[in-house]
C-alpha positions as CSV (number, residue, x, y, z in Angstrom):
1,X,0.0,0.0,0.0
2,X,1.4,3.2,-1.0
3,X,2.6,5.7,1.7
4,X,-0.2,8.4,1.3
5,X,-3.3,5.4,1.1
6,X,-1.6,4.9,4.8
7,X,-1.5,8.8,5.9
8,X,-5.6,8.9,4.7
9,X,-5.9,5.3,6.6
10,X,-4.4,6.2,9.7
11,X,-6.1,9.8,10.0
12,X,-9.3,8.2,9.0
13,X,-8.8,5.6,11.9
14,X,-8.1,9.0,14.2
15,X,-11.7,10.1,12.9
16,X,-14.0,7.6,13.7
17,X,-11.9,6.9,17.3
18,X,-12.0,9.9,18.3
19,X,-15.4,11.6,17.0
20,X,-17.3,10.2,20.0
21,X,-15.2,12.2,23.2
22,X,-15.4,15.9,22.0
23,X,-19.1,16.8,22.5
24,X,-17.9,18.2,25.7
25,X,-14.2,18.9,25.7
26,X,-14.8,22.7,25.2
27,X,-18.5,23.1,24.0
28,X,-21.1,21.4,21.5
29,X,-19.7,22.7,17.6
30,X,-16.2,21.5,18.4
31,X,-17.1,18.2,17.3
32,X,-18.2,20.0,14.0
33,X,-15.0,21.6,13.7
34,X,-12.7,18.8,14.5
35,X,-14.8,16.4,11.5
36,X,-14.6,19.7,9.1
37,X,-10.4,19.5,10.4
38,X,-10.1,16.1,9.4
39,X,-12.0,15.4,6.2
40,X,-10.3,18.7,4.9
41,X,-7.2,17.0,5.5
42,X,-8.0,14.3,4.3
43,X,-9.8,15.9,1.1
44,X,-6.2,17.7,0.3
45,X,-4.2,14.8,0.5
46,X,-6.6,12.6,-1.2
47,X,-6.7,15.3,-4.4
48,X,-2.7,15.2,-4.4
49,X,-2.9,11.5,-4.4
50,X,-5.5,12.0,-7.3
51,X,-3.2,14.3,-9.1
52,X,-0.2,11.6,-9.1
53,X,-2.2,9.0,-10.1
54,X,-4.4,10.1,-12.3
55,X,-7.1,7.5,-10.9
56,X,-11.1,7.1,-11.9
57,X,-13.4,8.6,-9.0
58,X,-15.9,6.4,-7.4
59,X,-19.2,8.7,-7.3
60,X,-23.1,7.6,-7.0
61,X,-25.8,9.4,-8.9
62,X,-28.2,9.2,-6.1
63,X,-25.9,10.6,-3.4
64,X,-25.1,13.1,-6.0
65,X,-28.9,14.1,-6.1
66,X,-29.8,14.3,-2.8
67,X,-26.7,16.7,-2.0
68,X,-27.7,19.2,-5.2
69,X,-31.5,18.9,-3.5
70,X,-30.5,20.1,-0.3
71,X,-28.1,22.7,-2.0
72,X,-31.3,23.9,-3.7
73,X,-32.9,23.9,-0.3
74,X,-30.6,25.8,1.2
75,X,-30.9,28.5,-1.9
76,X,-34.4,29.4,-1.5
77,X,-34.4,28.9,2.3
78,X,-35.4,32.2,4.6
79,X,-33.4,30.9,6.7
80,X,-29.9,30.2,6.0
81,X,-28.3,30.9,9.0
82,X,-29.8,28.6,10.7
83,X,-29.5,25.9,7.7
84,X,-26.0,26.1,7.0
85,X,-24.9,23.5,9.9
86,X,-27.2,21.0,8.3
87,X,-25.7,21.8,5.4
88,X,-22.1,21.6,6.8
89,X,-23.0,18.3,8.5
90,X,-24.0,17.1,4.9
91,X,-20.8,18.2,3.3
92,X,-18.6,17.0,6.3
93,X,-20.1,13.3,5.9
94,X,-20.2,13.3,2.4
95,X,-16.3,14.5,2.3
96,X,-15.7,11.4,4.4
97,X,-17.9,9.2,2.1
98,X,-16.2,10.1,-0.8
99,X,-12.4,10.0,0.7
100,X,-13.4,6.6,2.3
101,X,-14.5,4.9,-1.2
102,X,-11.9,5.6,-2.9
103,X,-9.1,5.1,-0.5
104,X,-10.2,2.6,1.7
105,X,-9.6,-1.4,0.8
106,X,-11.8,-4.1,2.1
107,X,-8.7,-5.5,4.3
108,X,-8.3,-1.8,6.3
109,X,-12.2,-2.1,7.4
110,X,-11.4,-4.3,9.9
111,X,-9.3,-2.5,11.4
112,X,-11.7,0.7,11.5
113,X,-14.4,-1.1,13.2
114,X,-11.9,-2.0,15.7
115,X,-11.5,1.6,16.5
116,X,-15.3,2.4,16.6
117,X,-16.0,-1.0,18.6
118,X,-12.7,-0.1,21.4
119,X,-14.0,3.9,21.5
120,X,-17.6,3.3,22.2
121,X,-16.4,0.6,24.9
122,X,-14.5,3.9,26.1
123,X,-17.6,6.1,26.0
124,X,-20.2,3.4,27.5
125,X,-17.5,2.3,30.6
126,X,-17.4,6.4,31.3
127,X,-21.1,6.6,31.2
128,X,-21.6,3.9,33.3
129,X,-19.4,5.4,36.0
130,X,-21.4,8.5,35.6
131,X,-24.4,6.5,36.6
132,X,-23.2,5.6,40.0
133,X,-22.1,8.8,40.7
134,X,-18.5,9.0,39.6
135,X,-18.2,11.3,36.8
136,X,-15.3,13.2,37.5
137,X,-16.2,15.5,35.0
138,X,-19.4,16.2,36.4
139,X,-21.3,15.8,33.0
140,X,-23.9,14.1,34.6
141,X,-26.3,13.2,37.7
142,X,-25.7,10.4,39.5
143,X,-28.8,7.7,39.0
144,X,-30.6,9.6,35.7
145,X,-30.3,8.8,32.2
146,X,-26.7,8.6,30.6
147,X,-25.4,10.9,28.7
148,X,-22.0,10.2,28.6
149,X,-19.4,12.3,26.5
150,X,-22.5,12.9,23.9
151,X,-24.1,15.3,26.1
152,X,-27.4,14.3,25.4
153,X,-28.5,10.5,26.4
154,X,-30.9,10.5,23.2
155,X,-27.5,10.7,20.6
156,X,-25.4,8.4,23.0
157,X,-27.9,6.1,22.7
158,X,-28.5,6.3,18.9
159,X,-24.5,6.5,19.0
160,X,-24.2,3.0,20.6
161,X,-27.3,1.2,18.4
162,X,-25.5,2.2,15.4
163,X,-21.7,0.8,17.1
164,X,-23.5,-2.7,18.5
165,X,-23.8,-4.5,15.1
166,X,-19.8,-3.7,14.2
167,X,-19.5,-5.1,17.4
168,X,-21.5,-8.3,16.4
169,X,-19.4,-8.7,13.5
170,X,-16.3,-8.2,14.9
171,X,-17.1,-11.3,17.6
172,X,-18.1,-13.5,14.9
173,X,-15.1,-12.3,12.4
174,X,-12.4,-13.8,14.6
175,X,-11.7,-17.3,15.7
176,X,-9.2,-16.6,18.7
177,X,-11.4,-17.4,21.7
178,X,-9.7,-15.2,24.3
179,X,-10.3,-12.0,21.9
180,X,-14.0,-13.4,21.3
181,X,-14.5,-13.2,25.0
182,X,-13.1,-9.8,25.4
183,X,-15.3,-8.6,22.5
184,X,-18.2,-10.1,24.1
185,X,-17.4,-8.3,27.4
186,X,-17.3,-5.1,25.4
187,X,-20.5,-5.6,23.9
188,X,-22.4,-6.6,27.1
189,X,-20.8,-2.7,28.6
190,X,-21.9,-1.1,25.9
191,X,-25.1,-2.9,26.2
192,X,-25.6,-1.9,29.4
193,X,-24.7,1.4,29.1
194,X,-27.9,1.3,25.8
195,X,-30.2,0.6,28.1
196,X,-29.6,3.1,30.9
197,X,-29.6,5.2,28.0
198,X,-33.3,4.7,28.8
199,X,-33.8,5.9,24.7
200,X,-36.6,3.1,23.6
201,X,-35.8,4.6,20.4
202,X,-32.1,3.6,20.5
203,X,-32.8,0.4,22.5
204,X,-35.3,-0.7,19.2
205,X,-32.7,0.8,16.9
206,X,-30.1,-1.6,18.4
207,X,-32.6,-4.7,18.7
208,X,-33.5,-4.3,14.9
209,X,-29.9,-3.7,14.0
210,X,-28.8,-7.6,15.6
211,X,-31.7,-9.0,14.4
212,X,-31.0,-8.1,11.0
213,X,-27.1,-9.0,11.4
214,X,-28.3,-12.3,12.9
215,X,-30.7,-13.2,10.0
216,X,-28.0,-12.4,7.1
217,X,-25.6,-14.1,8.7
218,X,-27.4,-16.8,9.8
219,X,-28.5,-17.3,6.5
220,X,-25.3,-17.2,4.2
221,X,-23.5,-19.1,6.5
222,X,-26.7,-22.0,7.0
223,X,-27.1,-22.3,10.4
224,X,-30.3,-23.6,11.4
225,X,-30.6,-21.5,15.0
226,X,-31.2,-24.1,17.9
227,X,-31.0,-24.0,21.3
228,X,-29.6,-27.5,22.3
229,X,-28.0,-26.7,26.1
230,X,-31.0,-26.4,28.7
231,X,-28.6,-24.1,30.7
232,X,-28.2,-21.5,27.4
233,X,-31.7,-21.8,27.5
234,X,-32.4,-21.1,31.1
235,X,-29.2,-18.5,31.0
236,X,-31.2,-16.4,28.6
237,X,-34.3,-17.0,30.2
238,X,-33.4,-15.3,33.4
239,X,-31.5,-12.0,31.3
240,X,-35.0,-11.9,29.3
241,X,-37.1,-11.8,33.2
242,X,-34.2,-8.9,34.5
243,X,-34.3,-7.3,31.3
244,X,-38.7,-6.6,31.7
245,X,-38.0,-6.2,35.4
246,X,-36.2,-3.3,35.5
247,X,-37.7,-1.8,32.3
248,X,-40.9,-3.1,34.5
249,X,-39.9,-0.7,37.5
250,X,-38.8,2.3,35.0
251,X,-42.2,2.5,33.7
252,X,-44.3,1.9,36.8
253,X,-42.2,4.1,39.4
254,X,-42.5,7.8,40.4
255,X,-39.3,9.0,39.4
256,X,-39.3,12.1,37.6
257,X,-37.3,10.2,34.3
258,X,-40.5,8.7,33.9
259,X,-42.4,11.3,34.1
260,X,-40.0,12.9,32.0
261,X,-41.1,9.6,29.3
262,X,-44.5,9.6,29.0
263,X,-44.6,13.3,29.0
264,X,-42.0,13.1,26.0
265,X,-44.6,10.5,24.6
266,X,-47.4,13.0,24.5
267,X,-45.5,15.6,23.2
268,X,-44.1,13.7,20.4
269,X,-47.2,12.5,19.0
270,X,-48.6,15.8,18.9
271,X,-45.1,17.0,17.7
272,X,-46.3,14.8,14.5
273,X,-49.7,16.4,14.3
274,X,-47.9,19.0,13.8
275,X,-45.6,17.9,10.9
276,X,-48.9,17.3,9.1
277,X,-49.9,20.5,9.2
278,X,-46.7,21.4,8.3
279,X,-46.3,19.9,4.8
280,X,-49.9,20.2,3.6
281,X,-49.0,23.8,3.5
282,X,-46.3,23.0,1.3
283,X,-45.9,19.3,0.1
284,X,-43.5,19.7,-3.0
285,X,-40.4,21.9,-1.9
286,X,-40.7,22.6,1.4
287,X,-39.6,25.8,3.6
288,X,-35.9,25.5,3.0
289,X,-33.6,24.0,4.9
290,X,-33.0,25.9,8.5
291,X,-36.7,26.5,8.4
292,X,-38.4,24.1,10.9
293,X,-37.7,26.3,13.9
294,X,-39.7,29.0,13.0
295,X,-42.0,27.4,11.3
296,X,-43.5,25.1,13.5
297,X,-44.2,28.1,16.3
298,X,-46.3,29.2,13.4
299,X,-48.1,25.9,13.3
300,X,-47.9,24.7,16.6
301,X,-51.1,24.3,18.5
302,X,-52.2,25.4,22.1
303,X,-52.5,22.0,23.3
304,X,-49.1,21.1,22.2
305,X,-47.7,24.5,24.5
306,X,-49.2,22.3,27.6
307,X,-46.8,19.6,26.8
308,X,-43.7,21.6,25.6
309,X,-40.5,21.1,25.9
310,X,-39.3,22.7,29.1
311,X,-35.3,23.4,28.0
312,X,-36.1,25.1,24.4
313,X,-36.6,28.2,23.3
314,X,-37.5,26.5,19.6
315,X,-38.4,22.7,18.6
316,X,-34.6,22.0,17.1
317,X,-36.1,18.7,14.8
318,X,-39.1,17.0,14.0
319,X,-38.1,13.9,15.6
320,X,-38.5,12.1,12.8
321,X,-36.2,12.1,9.9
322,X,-38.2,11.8,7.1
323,X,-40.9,14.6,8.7
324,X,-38.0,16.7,9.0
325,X,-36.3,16.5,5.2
326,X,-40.4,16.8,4.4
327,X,-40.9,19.8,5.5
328,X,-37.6,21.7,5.0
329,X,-36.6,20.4,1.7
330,X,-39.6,19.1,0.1
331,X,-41.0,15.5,-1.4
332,X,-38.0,15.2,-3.6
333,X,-35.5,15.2,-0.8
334,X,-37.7,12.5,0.9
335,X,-37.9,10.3,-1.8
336,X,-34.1,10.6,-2.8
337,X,-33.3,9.8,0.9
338,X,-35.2,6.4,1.1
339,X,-33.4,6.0,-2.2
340,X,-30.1,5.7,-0.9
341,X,-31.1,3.9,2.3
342,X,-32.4,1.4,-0.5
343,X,-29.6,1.7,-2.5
344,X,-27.0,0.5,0.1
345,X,-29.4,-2.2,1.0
346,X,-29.0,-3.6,-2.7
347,X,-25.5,-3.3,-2.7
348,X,-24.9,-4.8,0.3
349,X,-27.0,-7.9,-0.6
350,X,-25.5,-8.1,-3.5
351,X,-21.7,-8.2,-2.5
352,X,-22.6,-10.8,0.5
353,X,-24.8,-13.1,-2.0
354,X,-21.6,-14.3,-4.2
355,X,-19.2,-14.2,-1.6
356,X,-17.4,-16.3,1.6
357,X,-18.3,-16.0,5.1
358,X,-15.8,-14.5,6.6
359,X,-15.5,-11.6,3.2
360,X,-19.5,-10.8,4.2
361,X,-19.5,-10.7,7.9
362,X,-18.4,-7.0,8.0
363,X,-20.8,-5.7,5.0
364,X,-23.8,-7.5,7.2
365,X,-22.7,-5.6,10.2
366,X,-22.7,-2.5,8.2
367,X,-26.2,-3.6,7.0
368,X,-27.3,-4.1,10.5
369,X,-25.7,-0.7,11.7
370,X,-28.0,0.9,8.1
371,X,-30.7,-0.8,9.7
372,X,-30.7,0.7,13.5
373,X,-30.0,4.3,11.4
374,X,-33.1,3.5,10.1
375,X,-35.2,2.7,13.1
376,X,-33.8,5.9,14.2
377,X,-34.9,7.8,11.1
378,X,-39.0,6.9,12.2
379,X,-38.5,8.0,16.0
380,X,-35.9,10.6,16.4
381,X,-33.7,13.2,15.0
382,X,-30.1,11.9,16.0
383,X,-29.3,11.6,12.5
384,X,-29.5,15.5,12.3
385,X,-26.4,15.7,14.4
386,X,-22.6,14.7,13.3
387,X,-22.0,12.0,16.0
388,X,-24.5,9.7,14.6
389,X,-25.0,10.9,11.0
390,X,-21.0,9.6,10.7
391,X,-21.6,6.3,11.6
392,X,-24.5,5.9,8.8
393,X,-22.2,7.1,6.3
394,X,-19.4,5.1,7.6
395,X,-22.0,2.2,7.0
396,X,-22.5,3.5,3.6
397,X,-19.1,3.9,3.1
398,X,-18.0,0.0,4.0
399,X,-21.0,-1.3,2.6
400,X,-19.9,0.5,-1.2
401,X,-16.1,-0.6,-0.8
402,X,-16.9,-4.2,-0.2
403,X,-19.8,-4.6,-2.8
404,X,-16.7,-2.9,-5.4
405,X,-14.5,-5.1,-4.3
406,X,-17.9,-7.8,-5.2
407,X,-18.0,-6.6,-8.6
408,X,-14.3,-6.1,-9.3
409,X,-13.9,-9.7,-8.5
410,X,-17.0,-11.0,-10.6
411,X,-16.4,-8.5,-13.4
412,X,-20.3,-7.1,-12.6
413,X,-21.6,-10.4,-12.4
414,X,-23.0,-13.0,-10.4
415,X,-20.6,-15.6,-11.3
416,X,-20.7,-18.0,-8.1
417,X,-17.5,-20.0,-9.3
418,X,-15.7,-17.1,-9.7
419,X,-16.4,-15.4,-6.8
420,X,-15.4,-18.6,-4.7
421,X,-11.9,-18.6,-6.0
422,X,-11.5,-15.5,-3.8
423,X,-12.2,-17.2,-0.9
424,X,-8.8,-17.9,1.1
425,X,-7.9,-14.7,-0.3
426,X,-10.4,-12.6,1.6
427,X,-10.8,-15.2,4.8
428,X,-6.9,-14.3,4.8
429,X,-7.5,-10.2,4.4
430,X,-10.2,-9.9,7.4
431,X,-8.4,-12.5,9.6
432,X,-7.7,-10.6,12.9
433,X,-3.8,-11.6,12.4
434,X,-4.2,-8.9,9.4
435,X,-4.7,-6.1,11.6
436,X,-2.3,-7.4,14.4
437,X,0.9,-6.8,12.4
438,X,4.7,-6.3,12.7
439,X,3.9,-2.5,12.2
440,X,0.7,-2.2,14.3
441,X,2.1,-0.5,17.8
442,X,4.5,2.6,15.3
443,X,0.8,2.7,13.3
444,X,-1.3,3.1,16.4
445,X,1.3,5.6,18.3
446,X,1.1,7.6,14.7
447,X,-2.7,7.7,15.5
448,X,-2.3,9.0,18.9
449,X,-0.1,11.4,17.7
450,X,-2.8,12.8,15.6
451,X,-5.5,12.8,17.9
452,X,-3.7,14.9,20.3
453,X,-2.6,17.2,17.2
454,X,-6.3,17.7,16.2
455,X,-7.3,18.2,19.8
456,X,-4.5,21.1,20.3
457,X,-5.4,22.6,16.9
458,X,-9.5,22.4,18.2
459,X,-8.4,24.5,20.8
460,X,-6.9,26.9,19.1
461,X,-9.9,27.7,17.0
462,X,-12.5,26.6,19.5
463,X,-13.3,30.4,19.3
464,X,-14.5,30.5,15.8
465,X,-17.1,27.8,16.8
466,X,-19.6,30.2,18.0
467,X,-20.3,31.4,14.4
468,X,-22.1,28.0,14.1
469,X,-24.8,28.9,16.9
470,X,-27.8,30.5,16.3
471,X,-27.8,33.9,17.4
472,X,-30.9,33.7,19.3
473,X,-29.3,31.4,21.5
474,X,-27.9,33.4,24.5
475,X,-24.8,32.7,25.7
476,X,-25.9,31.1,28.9
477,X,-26.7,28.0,27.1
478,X,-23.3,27.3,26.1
479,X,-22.1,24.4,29.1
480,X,-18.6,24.0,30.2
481,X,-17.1,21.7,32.9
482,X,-16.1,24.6,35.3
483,X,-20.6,25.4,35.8
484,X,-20.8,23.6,39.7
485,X,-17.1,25.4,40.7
486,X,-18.3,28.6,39.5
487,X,-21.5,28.1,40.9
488,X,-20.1,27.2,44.4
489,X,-17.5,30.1,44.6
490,X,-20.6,32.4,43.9
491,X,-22.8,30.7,46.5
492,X,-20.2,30.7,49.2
493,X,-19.9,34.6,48.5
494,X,-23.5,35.1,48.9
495,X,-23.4,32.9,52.0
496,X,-20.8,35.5,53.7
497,X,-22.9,38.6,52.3
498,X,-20.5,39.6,49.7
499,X,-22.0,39.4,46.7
500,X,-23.1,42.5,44.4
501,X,-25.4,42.7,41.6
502,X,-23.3,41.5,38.8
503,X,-22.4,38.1,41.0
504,X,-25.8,37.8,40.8
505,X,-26.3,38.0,37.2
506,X,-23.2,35.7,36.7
507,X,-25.2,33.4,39.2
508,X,-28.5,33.3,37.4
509,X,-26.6,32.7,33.9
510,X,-24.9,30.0,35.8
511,X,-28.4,28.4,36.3
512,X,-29.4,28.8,33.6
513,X,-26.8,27.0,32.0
514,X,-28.2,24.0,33.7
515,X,-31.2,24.5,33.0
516,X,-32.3,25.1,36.5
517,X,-34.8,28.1,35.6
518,X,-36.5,28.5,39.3
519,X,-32.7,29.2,40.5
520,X,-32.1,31.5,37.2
521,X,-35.1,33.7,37.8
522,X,-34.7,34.1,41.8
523,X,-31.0,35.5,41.2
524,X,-31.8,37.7,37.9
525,X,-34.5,39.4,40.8
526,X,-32.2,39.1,42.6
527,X,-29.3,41.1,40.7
528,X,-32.5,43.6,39.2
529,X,-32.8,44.6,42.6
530,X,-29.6,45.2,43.2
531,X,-29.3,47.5,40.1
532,X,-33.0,48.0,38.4
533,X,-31.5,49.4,35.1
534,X,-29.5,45.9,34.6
535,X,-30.8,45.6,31.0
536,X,-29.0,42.3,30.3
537,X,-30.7,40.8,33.5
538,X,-34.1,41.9,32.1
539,X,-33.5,40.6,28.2
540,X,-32.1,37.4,30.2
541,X,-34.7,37.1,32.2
542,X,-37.1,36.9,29.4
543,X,-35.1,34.4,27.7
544,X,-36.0,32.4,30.7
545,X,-39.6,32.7,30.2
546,X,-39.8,32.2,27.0
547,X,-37.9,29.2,27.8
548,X,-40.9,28.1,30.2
549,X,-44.0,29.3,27.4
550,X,-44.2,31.7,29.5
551,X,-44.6,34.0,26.6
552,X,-46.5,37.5,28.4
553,X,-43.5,37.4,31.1
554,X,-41.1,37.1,28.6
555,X,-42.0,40.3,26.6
556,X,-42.6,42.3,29.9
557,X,-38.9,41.5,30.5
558,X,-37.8,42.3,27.1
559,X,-39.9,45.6,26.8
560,X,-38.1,46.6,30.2
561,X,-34.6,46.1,28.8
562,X,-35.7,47.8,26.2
563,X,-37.0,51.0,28.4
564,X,-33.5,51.1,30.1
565,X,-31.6,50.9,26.1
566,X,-34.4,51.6,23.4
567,X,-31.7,50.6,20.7
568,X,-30.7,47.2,23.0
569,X,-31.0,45.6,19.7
570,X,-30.6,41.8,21.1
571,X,-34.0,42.8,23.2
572,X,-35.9,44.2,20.5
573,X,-35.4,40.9,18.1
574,X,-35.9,38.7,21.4
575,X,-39.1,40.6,21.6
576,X,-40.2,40.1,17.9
577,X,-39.3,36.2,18.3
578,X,-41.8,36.4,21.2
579,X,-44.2,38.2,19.5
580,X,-44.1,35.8,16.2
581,X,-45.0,33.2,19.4
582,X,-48.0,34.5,19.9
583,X,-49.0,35.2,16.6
584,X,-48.8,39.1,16.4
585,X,-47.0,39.3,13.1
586,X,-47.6,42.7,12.8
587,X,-45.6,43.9,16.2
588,X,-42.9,41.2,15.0
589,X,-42.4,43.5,11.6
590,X,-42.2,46.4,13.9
591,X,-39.2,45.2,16.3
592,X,-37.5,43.5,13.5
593,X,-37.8,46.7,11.2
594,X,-36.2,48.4,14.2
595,X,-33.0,46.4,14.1
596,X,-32.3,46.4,10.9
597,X,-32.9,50.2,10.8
598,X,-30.0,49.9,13.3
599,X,-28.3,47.0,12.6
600,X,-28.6,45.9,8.7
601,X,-26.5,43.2,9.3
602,X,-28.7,41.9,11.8
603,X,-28.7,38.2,10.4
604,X,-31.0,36.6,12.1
605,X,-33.7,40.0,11.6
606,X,-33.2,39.5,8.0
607,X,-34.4,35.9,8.0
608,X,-37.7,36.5,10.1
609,X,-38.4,39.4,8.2
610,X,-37.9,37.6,4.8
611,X,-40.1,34.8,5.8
612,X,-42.8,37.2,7.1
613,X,-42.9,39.0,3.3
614,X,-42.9,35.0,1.5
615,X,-46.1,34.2,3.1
C-alpha cells in the first residue's frame, strides 16, 4: 500500500476513534470543527494523491442528487443561517464518504471497526461510572439517564445502536477465543450502558440492528438457529425476566425520568400532528432548509404548548427524519433519501450473496448498523447531528467498498465460481492476524499522535465555533465543565454577604446554563434589585420565560430592557421572536424593522423578516 493510502488510513482511523469524546471537551460545535479538520485533510491529501495518479473517482448518482436537492434547499431557504450547519454536516459526511471509497480497501475495514467498537467501549465504561455517581467531569447526575461524553442520552444512545452490530461482526469475524470473550465483554458494557440510556428509540434501533445481522448471517452461512443446552436456555431465560424487570420498574415508578417519558410521549405525538400540518401547507419543496424552527411556532397548536418542551426556546427537529427532510426540503429530498437507504441495502446484498463468510461478515454488520439508522430515522432526530450521522455514512461507506471489491472480483456479475476462487484470499484479508501486524504499535502511536494534534489545533480555533450557533441562543446555554465550581464560589460569597449585583447576574446565567430556571429567575431578581437598570438581566430574564411558554412574562422583561436601552437591539429581536409566538406578526415587523434600521447586518432579523414577506 502506497505511503499516502496509509496517511488517509491512519487519519481516517483517528476520525472515527475519536469523534465520539469531544461533544464536551470545550463546547457542542467543536465536534463539528474537528470532523470539518479532518475530512479537509483528508480531502487535500486525497486530491494530491489524485493528481499523481491520475485515478477514476468512485461517485453515486443518487448521493449526487440528494446533495444538489439540499443545496437547492438551502438557496431558497429564509433561513440560511440557521441551515448552514445541516448543510455543513452534509458536506462534512459526504467529504468522508467520498475519501473513504476511494481510498479505503476491504482489508483496512477491519481495522476501522476496531476503533469504533474499542472507542464506544471507552464512551459506554465512562457513562456507566457516571451512573453511580463518579463522573469526574461532572457531565452528569448520578442515577438519571446517561449521557455520557454525547451530552445528550438520546444521541449516546443512537450513537451506541449504530456501534453494537460492528461489534456483532467483529465477535463472529475472529476465531481466537480469548479475543471473542473480550469482544463479548465489550459488547455486554456497551449494552448496558444502551439501556440506561433509557432511549426506547435507540434500545429498538439496536434490537433491529442484531436482528438483521443475525438473519443475514445466519443465512449465508446456514445455520439452522437451535437451542440445544438447557442451561443456554435457562441462561437467557433469566437475562429476558431482569431485562422486563427493570424496564418493568422504570415505567411503573414515580421517578421524575419517567415522568420525563411519558410526557416526552405526548409531546411527540402531537409533535407529529404537527408535521402534518406542516407539509400540507407545502408538500412539493418545502420551507428550505433551517426553516423548521420558525416554522413550527407558526403551526404549533395550544395543546401542544401544555406539553412543551421545558429546556427550548424552539423545537430543534421533527423527531422524525423523514418529517424533517419533508418539511424543509420538500417531497424530492424524501424520496431521494429512502433511495439511498435502499440503494445501500442492494449493494450490500449483493456483495454478501456471491461471496465467503468471513469476506461478508463486515458488510452484514454495516447492514445491521444501516438498519438501526433506520429505526432511528422513524422515532428521532439523531441523524440531524454529526456524531450519529457519521456512523451511517461510515455504513454507507463499507457497505460501497466491499460490494466494489464484489464486482471487481466477478467482473459485474453473479458468477458464483468465480467469486469462490476468492475465498482464502479474503478469509486471509479480514483475519484478525491482518490487523495485528509487525507495524501495528509505530501505526497506532502515529494515530495517537494525531488525535492529540487535532485536539490542540481544536483548541486553538475553538473560538470561531460560535459562528455556528444560532444567534438567538444566549450565551448562557453554552455548558462547560467549570458550571458547579463557579456556581459554588458564587454561593459561598452570597453565603458571607458579599455578593453584588453583577455576581448575581453571573449566578442566574450559571443556572441557567443547567437548566435550573426557578434558580435562574430568583437571582436575575435578585441582581434587578440590586441594580434595576441591569438591562442584560431583564432581556435574560425573558429568555427564561420564553424558555418556560411563558410568553406575556417574557415580553414584559424584554420591553423593560428595552426601556432602560431603546436601541438594546438583542432585546428588541428577542421581543419580535416572542411576538411571532403568539402570533402578532404585525408587532414582530415592527421590532424586527427596528433592528435592521439599526443593525442591517442583523442576520438573524433578516431571516424572520424575509419569511414574514414570503407568506
Amino acid at each position: 500500500m502506497k505511503v499516502s493510502d496509509k496517511i488517509i488510513i491512519f487519519i481516517i482511523i483517528a476520525l472515527v476513534f475519536s469523534l465520539p469524546f469531544f461533544l464536551r471537551l470545550l463546547e457542542y460545535n467543536f465536534r463539528l470543527l474537528f470532523a470539518q479538520f479532518v475530512v479537509a485533510i483528508l480531502l487535500i491529501i486525497f486530491a494530491f494523491k489524485i493528481k499523481i495518479n491520475n485515478k477514476s473517482i468512485n461517485l453515486d448518482g443518487i448521493i449526487l442528487l440528494f446533495i444538489l436537492s439540499t443545496i437547492a434547499s438551502y438557496i431558497y431557504s429564509p433561513f440560511k443561517y440557521i441551515g448552514e450547519y445541516n448543510l455543513i454536516i452534509l458536506f462534512t459526511v459526504f467529504g468522508f464518504y467520498f475519501v473513504f471509497t476511494n481510498v479505503v480497501t476491504s482489508d483496512k475495514i477491519s481495522s476501522i471497526f476496531y476503533s469504533v467498537f474499542i472507542s464506544a467501549v471507552i464512551v459506554s465504561i465512562y457513562g456507566l461510572l457516571q451512573f453511580v455517581g463518579l463522573d469526574f467531569l461532572s457531565w452528569g447526575k448520578p442515577g438519571q439517564r446517561i449521557i455520557s461524553t454525547l451530552g445528550n442520552a438520546t444521541l449516546s444512545g443512537s450513537y451506541l445502536s449504530l456501534v453494537i452490530p460492528m461489534g456483532v461482526g467483529l465477535y463472529f469475524l475472529n476465531k481466537r477465543l480469548w479475543l471473542k470473550r473480550l469482544i463479548l465483554l465489550g459488547l455486554g458494557v456497551i449494552s448496558l450502558c444502551l439501556f440506561l440510556t433509557f432511549s426506547r428509540g435507540s434500545i429498538l434501533a439496536a434490537l433491529i440492528g442484531i436482528s438483521i445481522f443475525g438473519v443475514l448471517y445466519f443465512k449465508k452461512s446456514k445455520i439452522n438457529f437451535k437451542i440445544k443446552n438447557k442451561k443456554k436456555l435457562v441462561l437467557i431465560i433469566v437475562i429476558t425476566l431482569l431485562v422486563l424487570s427493570n424496564i418493568g420498574y422504570f415505567v411503573f415508578s414515580d421517578s421524575e425520568a419517567v415522568k420525563n417519558i411519558i410526557f416526552r410521549r405526548t409531546a411527540r405525538i402531537l409533535i407529529y400532528k404537527t408535521m402534518f400540518e406542516i407539509i400540507k401547507s407545502k408538500p412539493l419543496i418545502g420551507y428550505g432548509l433551517g426553516s423548521l424552527p420558525v416554522i413550527f411556532m407558526k403551526f404549533r397548536t395550544d395543546e401542544f404548548l401544555k406539553y412543551h418542551y421545558q429546556d427550548q426556546e424552539f423545537l430543534r427537529h421533527a423527531h422524525n427524519k423523514f418529517f424533517e427532510l419533508w418539511v424543509e426540503r420538500g417531497i424530492i429530498n424524501v424520496i431521494l433519501f429512502i433511495l439511498l437507504i435502499g440503494m445501500f441495502f442492494y449493494k450490500g446484498i449483493c456483495s454478501i450473496r456471491n461471496t465467503t463468510i468471513g469476506d461478508s461478515i463486515l458488510t452484514i454488520s454495516a447492514l445491521g448498523a444501516l438498519s438501526s439508522a433506520v429505526v432511528l430515522s422513524f422515532c428521532m432526530s439523531s441523524l440531524s447531528y454529526i456524531s450519529v450521522n457519521f456512523y451511517l455514512w461510515l455504513a454507507f461507506s463499507v457497505i460501497y467498498v466491499n460490494y466494489k471489491r464484489f464486482c471487481d472480483i466477478t467482473k459485474h456479475t453473479v458468477d458464483k465460481n468465480l467469486a469462490k476462487s476468492v475465498k482464502q484470499k479474503g478469509l486471509k484479508m479480514l483475519k484478525y492476524d491482518n490487523f495485528k501486524n509487525s507495524s501495528f504499535k509505530s501505526n497506532f502511536i502515529f494515530v495517537l499522535i494525531l488525535v492529540f494534534a487535532f485536539i490542540l489545533i481544536g483548541c486553538g480555533v475553538s473560538s470561531y465555533s460560535g459562528k455556528f450557533l444560532k444567534k438567538a441562543e444566549t450565551p448562557f446555554f453554552l455548558v462547560d465543565s467549570t458550571v458547579e465550581e463557579k456556581i459554588e464560589i458564587l454561593e459561598q460569597k452570597i453565603d458571607k454577604n458579599e455578593c453584588n449585583d453583577t455576581d448575581y447576574y453571573n449566578l442566574a446565567t450559571l443556572y441557567a446554563k443547567k437548566r435550573n430556571w426557578d434558580k435562574a429567575i430568583e437571582n436575575f431578581r435578585n441582581a434587578l434589585s440590586l441594580n434595576p437598570e441591569n438591562k442584560q438581566a431583564y432581556n435574560n430574564l425573558g429568555n427564561v420565560y420564553f424558555n418556560l411558554n411563558e410568553v406575556d412574562p417574557a415580553i414584559s422583561n424584554y420591553a423593560k430592557a428595552i426601556n432602560i436601552d431603546e436601541n438594546y437591539l438583542d432585546a428588541r429581536y428577542n421581543l419580535g421572536i416572542a411576538y411571532f409566538a403568539k402570533g402578532d406578526i404585525d408587532k414582530v415587523i415592527k421590532e424586527m424593522n427596528y433592528v435592521l434600521k439599526k443593525d442591517p447586518d442583523y442576520t438573524d432579523a433578516k431571516e424572520i423578516e424575509s419569511y414574514i414577506a414570503n407568506q
